[in-house]
C-alpha positions as CSV (number, residue, x, y, z in Angstrom):
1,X,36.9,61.6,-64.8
2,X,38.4,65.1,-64.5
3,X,40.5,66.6,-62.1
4,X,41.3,70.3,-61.5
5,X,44.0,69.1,-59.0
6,X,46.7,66.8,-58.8
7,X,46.1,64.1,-56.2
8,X,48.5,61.4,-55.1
9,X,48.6,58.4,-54.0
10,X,51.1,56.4,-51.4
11,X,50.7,53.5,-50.3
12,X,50.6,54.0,-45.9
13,X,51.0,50.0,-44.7
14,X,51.1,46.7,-45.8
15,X,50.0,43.6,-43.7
16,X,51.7,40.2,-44.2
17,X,50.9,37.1,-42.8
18,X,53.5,34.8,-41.0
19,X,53.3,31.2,-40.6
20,X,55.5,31.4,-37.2
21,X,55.9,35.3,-35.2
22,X,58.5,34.7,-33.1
23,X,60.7,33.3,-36.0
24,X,59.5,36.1,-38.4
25,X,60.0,39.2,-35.5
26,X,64.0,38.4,-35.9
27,X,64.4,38.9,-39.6
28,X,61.8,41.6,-40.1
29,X,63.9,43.5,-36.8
30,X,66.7,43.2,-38.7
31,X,65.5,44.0,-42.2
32,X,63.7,46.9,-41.7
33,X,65.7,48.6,-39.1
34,X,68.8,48.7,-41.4
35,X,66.5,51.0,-43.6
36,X,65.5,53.3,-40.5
37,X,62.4,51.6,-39.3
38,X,61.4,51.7,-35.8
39,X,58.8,49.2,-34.1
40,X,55.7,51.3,-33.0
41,X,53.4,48.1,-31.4
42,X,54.5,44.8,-30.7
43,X,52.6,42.3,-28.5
44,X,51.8,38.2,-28.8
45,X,49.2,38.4,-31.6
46,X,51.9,40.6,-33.8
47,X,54.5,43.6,-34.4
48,X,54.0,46.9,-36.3
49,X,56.9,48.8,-38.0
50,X,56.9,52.4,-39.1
51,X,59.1,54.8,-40.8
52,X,56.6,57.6,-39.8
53,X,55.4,58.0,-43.6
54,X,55.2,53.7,-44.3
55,X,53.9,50.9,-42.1
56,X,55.1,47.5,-42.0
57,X,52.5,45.3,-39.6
58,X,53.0,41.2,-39.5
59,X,51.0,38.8,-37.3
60,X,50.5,35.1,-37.3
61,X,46.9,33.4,-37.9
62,X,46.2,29.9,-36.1
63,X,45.7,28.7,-40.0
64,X,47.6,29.9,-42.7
65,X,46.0,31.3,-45.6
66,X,48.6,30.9,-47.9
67,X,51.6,28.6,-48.3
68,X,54.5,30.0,-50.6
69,X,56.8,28.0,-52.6
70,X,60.3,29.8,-52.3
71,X,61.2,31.7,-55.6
72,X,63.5,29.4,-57.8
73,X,65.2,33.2,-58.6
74,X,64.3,31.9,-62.5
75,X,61.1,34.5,-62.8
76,X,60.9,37.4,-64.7
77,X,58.0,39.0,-62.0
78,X,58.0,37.4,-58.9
79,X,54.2,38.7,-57.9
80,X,53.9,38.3,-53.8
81,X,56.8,40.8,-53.0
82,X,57.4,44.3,-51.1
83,X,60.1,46.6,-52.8
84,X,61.4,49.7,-50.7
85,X,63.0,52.6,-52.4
86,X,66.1,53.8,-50.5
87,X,68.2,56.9,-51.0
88,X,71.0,55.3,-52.3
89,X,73.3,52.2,-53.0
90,X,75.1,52.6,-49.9
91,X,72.1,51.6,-47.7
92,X,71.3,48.7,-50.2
93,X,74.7,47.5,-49.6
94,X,74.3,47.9,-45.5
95,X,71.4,45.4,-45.7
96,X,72.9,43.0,-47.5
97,X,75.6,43.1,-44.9
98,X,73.5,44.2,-41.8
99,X,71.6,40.3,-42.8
100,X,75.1,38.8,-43.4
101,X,75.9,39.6,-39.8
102,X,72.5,37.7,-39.1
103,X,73.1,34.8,-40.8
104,X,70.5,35.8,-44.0
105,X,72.0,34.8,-47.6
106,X,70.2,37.1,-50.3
107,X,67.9,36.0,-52.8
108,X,69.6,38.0,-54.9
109,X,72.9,40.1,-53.7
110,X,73.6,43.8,-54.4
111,X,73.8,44.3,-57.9
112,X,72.2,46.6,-60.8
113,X,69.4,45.4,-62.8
114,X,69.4,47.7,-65.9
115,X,67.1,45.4,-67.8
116,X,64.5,47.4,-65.3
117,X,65.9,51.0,-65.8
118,X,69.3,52.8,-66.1
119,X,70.4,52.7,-62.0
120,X,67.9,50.3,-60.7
121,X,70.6,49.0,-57.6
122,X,68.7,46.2,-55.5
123,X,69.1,43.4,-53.0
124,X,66.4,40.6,-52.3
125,X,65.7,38.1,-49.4
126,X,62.9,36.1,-48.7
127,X,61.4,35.9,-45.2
128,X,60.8,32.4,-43.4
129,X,57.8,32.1,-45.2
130,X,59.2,32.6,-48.9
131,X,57.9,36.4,-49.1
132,X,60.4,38.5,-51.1
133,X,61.1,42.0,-49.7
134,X,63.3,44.1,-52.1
135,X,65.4,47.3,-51.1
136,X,66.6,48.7,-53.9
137,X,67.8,52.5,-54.8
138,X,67.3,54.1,-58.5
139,X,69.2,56.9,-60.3
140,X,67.4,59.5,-59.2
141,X,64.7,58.8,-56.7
142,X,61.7,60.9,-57.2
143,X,60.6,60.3,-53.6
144,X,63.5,61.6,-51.7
């Protein structure tokens, strides 16, 4: 298939299920607003975050659908997981301490994972329900 133009892709929202909202609203709060999220919808059946150019929406189902063993921290992918690029290492290292101050212990703590690229800088946490979410900063961020 040919193109005559470039066209790009972003990704605008993700969805993730949670086993317990009210639980869940706390860390994700906490989370994302340290990287300059605000909350745009929130009401009993779930709560919406935007950063006006990326959504994060979570909700709870009567049933969960999936269970998820926490990460052992041993894996070389760990496949059900959200990274967010951030401008810099500075605001990796205010999550890490903006989740200390909530009582959240890392995954894995601020450090630099050249084994991915030259100035890959990240910090990890899993949610209550074992979901990783990444921030993490490169070199040179194309994005920003």
């Amino acid at each position: 298939m040919e193109h005559k133009e470039d066209k790009k892709a972003v990704i605008g929202h993700v969805g993730i299920e949670v086993s317990k909202l009210s639980i869940s609203k706390k860390f994700y709060k906490i989370l994302l607003g340290a990287i300059g999220f605000k909350t745009i919808m929130e009401n009993e059946e779930g709560i919406g975050f935007s950063n006006q150019s990326f959504q994060v929406w979570i909700s709870e189902l009567p049933a969960p659908r999936v269970l998820r063993r926490p990460p052992t921290g041993e894996e070389f992918v760990i496949a059900d997981h959200l990274a967010i690029l951030v401008q810099d290492k500075g605001l990796v290292e205010a999550v890490e301490m903006e989740m200390a101050k909530e009582g959240y212990k890392p995954l894995f703590p601020c450090e630099e994972h050249p084994e991915f690229e030259q100035g890959y800088y990240a910090v990890s946490f899993c949610d209550p329900d074992n979901y990783v979410l990444e921030i993490y900063t490169r070199l040179n961020p194309k994005r920003f």
